[in-house]
RODO-2510 file (C-alpha; in nm, 4 decimals, decimal comma):
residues 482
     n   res          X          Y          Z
     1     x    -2,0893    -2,8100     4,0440
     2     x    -2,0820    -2,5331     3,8008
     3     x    -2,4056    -2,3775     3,6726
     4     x    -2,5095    -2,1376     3,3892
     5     x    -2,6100    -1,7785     3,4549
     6     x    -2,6633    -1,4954     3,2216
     7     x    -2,5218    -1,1410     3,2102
     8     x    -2,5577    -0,8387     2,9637
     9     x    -2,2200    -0,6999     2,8489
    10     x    -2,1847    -0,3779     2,6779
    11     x    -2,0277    -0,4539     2,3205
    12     x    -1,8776    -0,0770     2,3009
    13     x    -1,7166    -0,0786     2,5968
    14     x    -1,6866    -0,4197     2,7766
    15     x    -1,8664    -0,2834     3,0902
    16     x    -2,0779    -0,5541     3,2382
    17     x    -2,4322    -0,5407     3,3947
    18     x    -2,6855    -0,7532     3,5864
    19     x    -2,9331    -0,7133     3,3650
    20     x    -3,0263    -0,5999     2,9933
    21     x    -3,0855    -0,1898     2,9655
    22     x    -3,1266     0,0072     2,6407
    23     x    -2,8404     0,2598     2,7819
    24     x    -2,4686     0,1890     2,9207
    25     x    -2,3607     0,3162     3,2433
    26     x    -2,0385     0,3278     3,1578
    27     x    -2,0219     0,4691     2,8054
    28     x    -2,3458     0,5763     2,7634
    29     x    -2,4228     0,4038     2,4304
    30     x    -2,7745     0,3103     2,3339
    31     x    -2,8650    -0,0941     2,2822
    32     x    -2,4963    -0,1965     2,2725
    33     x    -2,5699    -0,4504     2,5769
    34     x    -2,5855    -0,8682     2,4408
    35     x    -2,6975    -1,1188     2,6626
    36     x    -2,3933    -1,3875     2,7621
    37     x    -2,3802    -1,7240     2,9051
    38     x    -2,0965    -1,7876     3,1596
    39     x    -2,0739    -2,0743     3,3834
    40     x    -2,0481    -1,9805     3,8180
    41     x    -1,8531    -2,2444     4,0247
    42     x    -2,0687    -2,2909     4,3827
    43     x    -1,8881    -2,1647     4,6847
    44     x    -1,7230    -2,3681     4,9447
    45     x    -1,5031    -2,7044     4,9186
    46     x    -1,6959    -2,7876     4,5957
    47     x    -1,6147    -2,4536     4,4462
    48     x    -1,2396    -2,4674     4,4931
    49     x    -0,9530    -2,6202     4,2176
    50     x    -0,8102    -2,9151     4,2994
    51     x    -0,4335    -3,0071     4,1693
    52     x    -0,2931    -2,6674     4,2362
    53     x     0,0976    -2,6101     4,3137
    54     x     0,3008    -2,4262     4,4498
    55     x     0,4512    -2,1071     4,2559
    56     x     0,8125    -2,0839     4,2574
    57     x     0,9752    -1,7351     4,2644
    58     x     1,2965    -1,6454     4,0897
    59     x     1,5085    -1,2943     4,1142
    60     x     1,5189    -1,0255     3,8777
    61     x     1,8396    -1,0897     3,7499
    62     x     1,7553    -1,4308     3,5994
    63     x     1,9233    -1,7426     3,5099
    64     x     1,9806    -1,6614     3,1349
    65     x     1,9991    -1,3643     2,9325
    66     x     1,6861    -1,2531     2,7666
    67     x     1,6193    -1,4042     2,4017
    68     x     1,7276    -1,1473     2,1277
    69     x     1,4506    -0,9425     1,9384
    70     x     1,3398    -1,0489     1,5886
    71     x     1,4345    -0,6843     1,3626
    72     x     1,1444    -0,6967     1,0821
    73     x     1,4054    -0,5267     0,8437
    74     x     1,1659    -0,1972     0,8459
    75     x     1,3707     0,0448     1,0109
    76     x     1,0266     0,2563     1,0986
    77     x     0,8733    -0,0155     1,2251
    78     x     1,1453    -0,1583     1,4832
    79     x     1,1834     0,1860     1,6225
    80     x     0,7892     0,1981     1,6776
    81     x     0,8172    -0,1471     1,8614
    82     x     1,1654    -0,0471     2,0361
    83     x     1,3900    -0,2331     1,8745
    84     x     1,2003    -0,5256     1,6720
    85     x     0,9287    -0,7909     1,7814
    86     x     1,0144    -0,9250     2,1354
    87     x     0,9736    -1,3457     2,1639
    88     x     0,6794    -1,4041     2,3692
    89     x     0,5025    -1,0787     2,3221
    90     x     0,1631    -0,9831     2,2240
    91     x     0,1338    -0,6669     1,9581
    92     x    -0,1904    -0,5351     1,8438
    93     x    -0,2032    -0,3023     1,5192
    94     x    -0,5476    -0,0723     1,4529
    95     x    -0,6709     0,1585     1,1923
    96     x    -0,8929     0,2850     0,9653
    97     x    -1,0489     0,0218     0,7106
    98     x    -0,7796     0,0123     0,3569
    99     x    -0,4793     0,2380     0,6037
   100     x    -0,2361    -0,0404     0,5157
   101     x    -0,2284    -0,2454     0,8096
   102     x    -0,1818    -0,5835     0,5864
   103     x     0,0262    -0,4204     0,3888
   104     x     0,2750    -0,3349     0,6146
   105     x     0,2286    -0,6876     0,8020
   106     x     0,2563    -0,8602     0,4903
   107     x     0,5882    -0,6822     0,4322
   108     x     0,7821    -0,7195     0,7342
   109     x     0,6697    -1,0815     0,7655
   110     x     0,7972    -1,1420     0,4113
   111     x     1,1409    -0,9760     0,4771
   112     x     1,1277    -1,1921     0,8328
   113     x     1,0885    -1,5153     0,6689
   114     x     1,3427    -1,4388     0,4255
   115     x     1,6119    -1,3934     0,7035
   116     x     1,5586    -1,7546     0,7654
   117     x     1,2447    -1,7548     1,0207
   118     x     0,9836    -1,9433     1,0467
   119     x     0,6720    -1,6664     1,0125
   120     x     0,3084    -1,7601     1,0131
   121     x     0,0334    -1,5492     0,8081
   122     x    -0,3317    -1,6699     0,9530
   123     x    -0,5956    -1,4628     0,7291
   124     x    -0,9499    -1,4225     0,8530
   125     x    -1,0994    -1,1740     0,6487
   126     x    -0,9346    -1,2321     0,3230
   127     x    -0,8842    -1,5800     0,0990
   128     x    -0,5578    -1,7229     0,0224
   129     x    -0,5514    -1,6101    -0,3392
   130     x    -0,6302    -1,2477    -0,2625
   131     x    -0,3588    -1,2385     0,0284
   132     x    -0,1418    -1,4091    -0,3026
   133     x    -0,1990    -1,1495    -0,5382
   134     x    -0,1233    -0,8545    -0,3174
   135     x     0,1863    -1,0581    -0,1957
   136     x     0,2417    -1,0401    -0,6265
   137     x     0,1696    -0,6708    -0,6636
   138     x     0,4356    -0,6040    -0,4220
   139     x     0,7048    -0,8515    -0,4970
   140     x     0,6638    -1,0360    -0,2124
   141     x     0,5731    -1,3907    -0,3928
   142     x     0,8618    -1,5685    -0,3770
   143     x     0,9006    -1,5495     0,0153
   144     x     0,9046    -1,8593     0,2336
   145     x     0,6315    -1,7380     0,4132
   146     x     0,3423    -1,9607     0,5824
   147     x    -0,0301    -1,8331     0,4627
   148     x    -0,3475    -1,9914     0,5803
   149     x    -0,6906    -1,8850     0,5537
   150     x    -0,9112    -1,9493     0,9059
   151     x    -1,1233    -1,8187     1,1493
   152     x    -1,1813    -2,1208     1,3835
   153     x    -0,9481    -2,0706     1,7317
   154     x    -0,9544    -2,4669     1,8151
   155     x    -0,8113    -2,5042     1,4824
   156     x    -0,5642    -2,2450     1,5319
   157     x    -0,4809    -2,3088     1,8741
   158     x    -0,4252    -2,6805     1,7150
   159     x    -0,2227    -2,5604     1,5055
   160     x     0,0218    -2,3358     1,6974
   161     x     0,0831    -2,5978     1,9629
   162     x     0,2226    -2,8046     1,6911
   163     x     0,4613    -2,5694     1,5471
   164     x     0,8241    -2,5773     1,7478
   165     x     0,9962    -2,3455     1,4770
   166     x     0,7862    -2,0518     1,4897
   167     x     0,9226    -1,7088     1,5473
   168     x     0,6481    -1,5185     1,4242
   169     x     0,2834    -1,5674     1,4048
   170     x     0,0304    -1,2774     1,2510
   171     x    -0,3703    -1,2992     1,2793
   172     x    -0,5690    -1,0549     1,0834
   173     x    -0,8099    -0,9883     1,1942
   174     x    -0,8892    -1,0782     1,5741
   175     x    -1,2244    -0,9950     1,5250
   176     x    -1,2683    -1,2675     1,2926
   177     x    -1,1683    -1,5350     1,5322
   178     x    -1,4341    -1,7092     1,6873
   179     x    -1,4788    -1,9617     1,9608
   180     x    -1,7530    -2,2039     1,9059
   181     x    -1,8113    -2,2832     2,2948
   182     x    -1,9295    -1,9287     2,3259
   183     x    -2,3235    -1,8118     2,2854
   184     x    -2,1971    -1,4949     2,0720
   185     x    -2,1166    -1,3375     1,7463
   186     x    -1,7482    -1,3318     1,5890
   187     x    -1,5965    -0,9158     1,7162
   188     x    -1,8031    -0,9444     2,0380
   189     x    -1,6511    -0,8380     2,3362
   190     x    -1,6584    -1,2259     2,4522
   191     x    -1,5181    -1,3478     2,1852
   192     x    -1,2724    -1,1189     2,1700
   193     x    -1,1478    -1,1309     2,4766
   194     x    -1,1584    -1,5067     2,4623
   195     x    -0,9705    -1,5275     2,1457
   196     x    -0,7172    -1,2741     2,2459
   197     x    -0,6535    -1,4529     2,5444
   198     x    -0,5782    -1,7882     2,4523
   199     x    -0,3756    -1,6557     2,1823
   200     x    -0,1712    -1,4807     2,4275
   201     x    -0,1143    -1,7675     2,6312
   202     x     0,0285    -1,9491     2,3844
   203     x     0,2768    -1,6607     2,2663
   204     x     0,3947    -1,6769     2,6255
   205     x     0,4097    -2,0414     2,6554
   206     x     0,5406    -2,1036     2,3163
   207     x     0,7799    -1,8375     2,2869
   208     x     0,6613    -1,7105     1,9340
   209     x     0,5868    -1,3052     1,8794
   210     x     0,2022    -1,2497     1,8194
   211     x     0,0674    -0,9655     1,5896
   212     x    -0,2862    -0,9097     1,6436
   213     x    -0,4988    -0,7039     1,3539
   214     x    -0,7796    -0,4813     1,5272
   215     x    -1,0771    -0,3048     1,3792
   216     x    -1,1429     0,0764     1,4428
   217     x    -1,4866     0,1777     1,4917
   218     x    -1,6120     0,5162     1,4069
   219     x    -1,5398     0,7228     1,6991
   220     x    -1,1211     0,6438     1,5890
   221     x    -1,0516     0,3652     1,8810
   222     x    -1,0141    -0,0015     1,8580
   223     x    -1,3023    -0,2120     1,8785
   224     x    -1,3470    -0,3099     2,2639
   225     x    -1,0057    -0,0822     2,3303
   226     x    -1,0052    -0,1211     2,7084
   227     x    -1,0472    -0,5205     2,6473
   228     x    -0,7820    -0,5483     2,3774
   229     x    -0,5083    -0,3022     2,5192
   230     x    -0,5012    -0,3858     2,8778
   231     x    -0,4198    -0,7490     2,7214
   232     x    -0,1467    -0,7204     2,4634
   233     x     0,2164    -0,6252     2,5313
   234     x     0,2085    -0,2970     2,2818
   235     x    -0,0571    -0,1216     2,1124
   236     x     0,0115     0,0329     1,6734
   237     x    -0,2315     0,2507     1,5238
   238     x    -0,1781     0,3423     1,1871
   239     x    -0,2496     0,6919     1,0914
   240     x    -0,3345     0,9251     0,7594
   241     x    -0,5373     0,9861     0,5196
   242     x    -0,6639     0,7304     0,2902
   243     x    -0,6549     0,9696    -0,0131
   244     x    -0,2686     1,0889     0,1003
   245     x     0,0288     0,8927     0,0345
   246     x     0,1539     0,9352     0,4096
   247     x     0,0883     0,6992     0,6737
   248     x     0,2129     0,7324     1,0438
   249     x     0,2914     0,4705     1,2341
   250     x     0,2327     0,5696     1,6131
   251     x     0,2934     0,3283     1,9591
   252     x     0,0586     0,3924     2,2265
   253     x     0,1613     0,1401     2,4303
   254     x     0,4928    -0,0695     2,4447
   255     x     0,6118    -0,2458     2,7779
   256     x     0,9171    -0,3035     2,5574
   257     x     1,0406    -0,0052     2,4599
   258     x     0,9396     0,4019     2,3952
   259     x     0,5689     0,5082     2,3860
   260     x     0,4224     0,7942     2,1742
   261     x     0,7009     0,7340     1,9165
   262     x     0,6167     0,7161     1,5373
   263     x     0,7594     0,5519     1,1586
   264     x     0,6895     0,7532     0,8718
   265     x     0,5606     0,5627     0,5373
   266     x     0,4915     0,6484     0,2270
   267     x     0,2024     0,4775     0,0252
   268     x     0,3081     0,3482    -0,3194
   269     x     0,2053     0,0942    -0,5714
   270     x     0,5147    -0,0959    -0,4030
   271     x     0,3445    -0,0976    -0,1093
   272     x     0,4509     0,1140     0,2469
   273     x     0,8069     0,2551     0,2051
   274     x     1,0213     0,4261     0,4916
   275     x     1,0850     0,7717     0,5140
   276     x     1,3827     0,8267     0,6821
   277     x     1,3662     1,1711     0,6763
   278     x     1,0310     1,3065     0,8028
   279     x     1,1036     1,6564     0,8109
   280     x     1,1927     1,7578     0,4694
   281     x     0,8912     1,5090     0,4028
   282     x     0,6241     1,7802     0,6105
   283     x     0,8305     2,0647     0,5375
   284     x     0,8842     1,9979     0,0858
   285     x     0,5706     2,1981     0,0161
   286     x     0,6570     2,4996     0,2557
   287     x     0,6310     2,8353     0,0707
   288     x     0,8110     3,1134     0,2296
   289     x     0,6679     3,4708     0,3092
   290     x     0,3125     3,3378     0,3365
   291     x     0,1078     3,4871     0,6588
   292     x    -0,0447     3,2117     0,8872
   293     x     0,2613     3,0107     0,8605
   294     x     0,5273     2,8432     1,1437
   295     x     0,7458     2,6021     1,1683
   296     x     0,7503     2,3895     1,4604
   297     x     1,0556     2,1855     1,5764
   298     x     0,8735     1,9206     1,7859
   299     x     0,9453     1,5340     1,9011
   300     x     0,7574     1,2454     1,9067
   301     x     0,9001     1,0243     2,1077
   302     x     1,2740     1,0090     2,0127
   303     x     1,2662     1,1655     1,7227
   304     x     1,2785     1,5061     1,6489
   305     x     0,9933     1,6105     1,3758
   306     x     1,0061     1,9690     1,2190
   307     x     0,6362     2,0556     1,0695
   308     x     0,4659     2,3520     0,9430
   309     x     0,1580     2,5219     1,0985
   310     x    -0,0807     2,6640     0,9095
   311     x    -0,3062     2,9217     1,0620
   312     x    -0,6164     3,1013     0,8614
   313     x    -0,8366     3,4329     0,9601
   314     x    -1,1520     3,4815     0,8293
   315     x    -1,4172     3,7300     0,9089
   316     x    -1,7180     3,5936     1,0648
   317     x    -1,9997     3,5447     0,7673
   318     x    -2,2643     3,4047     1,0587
   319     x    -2,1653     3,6693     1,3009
   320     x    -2,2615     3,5377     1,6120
   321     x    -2,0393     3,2249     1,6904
   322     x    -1,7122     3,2069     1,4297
   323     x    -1,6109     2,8549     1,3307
   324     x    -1,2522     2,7173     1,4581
   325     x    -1,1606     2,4033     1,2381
   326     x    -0,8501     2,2324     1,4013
   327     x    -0,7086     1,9631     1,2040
   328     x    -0,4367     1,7682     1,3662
   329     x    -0,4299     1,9805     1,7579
   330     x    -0,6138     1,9987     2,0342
   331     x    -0,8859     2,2357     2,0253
   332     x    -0,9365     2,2855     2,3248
   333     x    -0,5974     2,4067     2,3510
   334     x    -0,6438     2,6383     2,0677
   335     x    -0,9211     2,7754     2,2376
   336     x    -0,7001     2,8537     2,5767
   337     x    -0,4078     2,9430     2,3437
   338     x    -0,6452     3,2172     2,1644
   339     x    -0,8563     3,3538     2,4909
   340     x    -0,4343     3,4226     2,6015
   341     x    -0,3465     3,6328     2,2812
   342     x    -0,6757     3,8304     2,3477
   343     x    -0,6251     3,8900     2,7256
   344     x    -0,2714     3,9074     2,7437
   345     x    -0,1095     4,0206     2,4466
   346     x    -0,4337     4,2438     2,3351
   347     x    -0,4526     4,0787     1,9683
   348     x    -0,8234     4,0685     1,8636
   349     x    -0,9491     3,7170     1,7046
   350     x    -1,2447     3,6587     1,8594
   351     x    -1,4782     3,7895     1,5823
   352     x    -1,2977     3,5910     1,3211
   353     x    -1,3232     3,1914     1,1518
   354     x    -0,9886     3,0504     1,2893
   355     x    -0,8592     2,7691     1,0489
   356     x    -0,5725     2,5698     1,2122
   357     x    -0,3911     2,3039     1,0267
   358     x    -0,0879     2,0864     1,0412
   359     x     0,0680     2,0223     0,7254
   360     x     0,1098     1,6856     0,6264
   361     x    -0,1015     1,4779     0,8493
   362     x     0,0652     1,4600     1,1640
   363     x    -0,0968     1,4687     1,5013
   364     x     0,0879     1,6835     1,7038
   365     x    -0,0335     1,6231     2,1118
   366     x     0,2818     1,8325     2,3350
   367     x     0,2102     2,1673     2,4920
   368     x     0,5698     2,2460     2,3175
   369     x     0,3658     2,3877     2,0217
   370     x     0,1935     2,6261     2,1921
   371     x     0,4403     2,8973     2,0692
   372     x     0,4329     2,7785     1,6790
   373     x     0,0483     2,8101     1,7099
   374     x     0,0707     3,1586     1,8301
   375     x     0,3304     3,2687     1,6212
   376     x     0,0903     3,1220     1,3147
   377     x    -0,2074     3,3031     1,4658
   378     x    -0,0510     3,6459     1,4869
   379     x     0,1314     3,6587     1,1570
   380     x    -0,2070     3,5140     1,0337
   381     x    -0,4043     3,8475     1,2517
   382     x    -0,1518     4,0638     1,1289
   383     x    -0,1123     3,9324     0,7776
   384     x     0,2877     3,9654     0,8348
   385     x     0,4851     3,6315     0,7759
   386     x     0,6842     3,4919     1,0570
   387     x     1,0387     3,4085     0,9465
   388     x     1,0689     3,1873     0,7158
   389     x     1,4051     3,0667     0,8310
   390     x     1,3147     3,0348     1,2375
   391     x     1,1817     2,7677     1,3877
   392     x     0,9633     2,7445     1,6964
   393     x     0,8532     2,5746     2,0348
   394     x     0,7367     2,6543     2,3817
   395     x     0,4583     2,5805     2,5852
   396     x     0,2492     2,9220     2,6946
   397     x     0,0907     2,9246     3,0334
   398     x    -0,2552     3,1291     3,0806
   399     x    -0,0556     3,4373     3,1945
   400     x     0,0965     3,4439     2,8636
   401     x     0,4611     3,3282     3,0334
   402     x     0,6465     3,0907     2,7750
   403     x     0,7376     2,7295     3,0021
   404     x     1,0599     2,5701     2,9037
   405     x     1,0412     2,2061     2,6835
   406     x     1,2356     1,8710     2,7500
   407     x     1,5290     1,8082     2,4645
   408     x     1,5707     2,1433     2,3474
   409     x     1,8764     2,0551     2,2140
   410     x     1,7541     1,7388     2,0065
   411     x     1,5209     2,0223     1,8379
   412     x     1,8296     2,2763     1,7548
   413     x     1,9813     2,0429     1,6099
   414     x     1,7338     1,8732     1,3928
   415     x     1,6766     2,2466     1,3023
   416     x     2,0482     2,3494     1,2130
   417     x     2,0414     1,9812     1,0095
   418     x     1,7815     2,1347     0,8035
   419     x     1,8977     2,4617     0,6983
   420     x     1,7078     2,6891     0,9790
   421     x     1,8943     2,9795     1,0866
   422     x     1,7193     3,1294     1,3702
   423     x     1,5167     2,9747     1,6738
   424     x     1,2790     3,1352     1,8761
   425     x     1,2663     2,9023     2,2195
   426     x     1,1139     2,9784     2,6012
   427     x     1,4375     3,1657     2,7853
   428     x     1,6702     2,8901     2,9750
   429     x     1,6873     2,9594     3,3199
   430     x     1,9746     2,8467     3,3825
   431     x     2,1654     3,0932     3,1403
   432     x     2,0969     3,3555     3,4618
   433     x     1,9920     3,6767     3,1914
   434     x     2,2838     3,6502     2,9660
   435     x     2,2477     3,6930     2,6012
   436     x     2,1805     3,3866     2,3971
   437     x     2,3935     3,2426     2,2111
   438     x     2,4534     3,0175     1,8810
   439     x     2,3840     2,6922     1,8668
   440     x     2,5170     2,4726     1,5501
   441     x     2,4953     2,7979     1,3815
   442     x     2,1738     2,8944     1,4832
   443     x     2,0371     3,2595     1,6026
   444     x     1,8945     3,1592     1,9610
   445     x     1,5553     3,4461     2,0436
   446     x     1,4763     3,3487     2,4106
   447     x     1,1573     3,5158     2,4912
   448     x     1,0137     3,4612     2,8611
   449     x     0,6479     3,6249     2,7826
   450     x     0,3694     3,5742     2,4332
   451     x     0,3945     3,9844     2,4125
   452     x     0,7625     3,9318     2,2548
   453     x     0,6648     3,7134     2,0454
   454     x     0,3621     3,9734     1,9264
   455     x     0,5304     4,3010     1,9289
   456     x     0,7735     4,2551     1,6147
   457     x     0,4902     4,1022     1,4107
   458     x     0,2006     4,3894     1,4952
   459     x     0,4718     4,6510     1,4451
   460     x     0,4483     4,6346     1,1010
   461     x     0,0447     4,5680     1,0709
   462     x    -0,0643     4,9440     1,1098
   463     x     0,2016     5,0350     0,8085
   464     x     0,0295     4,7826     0,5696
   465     x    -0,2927     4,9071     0,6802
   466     x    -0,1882     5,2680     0,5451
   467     x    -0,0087     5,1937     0,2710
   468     x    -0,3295     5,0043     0,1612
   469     x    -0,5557     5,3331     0,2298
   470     x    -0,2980     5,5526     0,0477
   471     x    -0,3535     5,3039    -0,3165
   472     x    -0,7536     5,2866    -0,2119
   473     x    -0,7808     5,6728    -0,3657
   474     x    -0,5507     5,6105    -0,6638
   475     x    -0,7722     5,2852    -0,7741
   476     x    -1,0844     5,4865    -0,6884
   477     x    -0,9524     5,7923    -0,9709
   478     x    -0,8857     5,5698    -1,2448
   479     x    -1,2745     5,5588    -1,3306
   480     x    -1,3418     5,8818    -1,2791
   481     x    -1,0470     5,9959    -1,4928
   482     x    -1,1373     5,7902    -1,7787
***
């Protein structure tokens, strides 16, 4: 017979413990452990399931071709999922609080039910006449689409076993969804997990595609992440800047299709709209012949994504430990990247505030922009601007050698597409020492060390220095003249 027993489960992390302690072991957060109920089957013959059968086994090929995907008519958003919402699958999509997560769901299930599917809207947070009126802001009202307001899993549970027609079924939020035979708050880790599980079941069992909304707490990660992510099929977050009209659109995880690959939007009063060309999107506000500036010809997934770099040099006002502000990179990386530019290539930065930026609110995470970075840094230390018609990418080891990237030729291309005439890229191997040549038009520089990259900038830094000493005694006349 079963009986009740308590445990303490950490509501940050899911990380269960015998008993209740103010700190986690796992995650180290303070009074984040709740007390649950669970029930223990006894051991032995009284312990085991009864009715069980035996599991039959089938080969890889199958019997039957796999059911098509379902496209959601948002180009961005089928590439982020691989190729549209696969039957059966679980998705979950997080962000920051007012991103545009319903927005976009709202959307795509609109467009889906207007193809002739059968698409289910289940609201937890919001009432049917607010999830009406933004469906009426952006045109979206006169969609076949099913809209109910609940929280209760029996009743939706109830619900879903019922419907034989559905194709697509969307919950926002899953941390609204409660189960009432559980001793816990709505968003706990138990009733999270709970909820997320049955609701999986029945997108296997049922064949319908579920889209799970998740919350983001304030450390940027979904709430419970290793809970949620190890259950669903594919993991969304939704990226940007509340107060900029740019929102990225980035997979994490996708046992269907490409991970670390992105959709660009664009936040109107229209709602999210595609950007099919996310290059000349990053790159519109580029001003040539500015210091501190690079253009990196990166990919995120399989895309190629050209996007400035911004780098800024200030001296020191506190003296003893200068500032470095990285928005959108690793800093740790800029911190290697830097100590190699002193070492190696003797460029002095350590006594200066680095600023490091990437224009337009992209999160850039390959080693490939190791060489845009430094080429941003040094025109920044040098006050000399970088070409403003080359683009960049290499990774840079600690001995200052510049690594080769994957798809270099995705990256030319993307390049000569835009109007970029020159390329400075790691030297190809392969090419055994012979000069580089064009590619689509474009001037290949294949540099195999940081100091190549260095020595054309600095060559010109001790000339502005002493043309700005020659004008220092003519302004310092002009008083005395007078």
């Amino acid at each position: 017979m079963a009986k009740p027993t308590a445990r303490f489960v950490c509501q940050s992390c899911g990380a269960i413990a015998p008993k209740w302690q103010g700190r986690c072991d796992s995650c180290g957060e303070w009074n984040t452990l709740t007390e649950e109920v669970v029930e223990v089957r006894a051991p032995g013959p009284a312990g085991k399931s009864a009715g069980g059968r035996r599991v039959e086994f089938v080969s890889l090929k199958g019997r039957a071709a796999p059911p098509p995907r379902t496209e959601s008519g948002m180009a961005e958003l089928d590439r982020v999922l691989g190729g549209g919402f696969v039957p059966g699958s679980v998705v979950l999509v997080g962000g920051d609080p007012g991103i545009g997560k319903s927005t976009i769901l709202l959307q795509a299930a609109a467009r889906i039910a207007s193809a002739g599917r059968r698409v289910l809207y289940i609201s937890g947070e919001e009432a049917i006449d607010q999830v009406r009126l933004r469906a009426l802001r952006l045109g979206l009202s006169e969609s076949p689409l099913g809209l109910a307001a609940s929280t209760s899993l029996r009743d939706i549970a109830a619900t879903l076993e019922e419907e034989k027609e559905a194709t697509l079924v969307i919950v926002d939020s899953i941390q609204t969804v409660w189960l009432d035979s559980l001793d816990s708050a709505p968003g706990t880790v138990s009733q999270v997990r709970a909820c997320a599980a049955e609701l999986t079941r029945l997108a296997k069992t049922r064949g319908f595609a579920v889209v799970l909304v998740g919350h983001v707490t304030k450390e940027g990660t979904l709430a419970g992440p290793r809970v949620l992510e190890h259950m669903v099929d594919a993991t969304l977050y939704f990226e940007g800047d509340r107060g900029h009209q740019f929102r990225i659109l980035r997979a994490v995880k996708n046992r269907f299709g490409a991970t670390d690959e992105i959709g660009v939007f664009e936040m109107t009063d229209r709602g999210l709209m595609e950007v099919a060309n996310p290059s000349a999107l990053f790159l519109a506000e580029r001003r040539g012949n500015i210091s501190g500036s690079a253009v990196f010809a990166g990919m995120e997934g399989t895309r190629p994504v050209l996007v400035e770099i911004q780098a800024l040099l200030s001296p020191s006002a506190s003296g003893g430990s200068p500032r470095r502000q990285v928005v959108g990179w690793d800093s740790g990386r800029l911190a290697m990247l830097m100590a190699v530019l002193e070492s190696r290539c003797r460029v002095s930065l350590g006594q200066n505030d680095v600023y490091l930026n990437i224009a337009g609110g992209l999160r850039i995470n390959e080693p490939a922009a190791d060489l845009a970075v430094a080429a941003a840094l040094v025109s920044a230390a040098t006050d000399r601007p970088t070409d403003p018609g080359m683009v960049f990418f290499g990774e840079v080891g600690l001995s200052g050698e510049v690594r080769q990237v994957a798809q270099t030729d995705l990256r030319l291309r993307e390049a000569a597409k835009l109007g970029f005439l020159a390329a400075m890229l790691p030297r190809r191997v392969a090419r055994g020492g012979r000069a580089a040549a064009a590619h689509d038009g474009l001037r290949l520089a294949e540099i195999g060390h940081l100091a190549d990259l260095v020595a054309p900038l600095a060559a010109a830094a001790p000339a502005k220095k002493e043309k700005a000493r020659e004008r220092a005694p003519e302004k310092a006349e002009k008083p005395a003249a007078e």
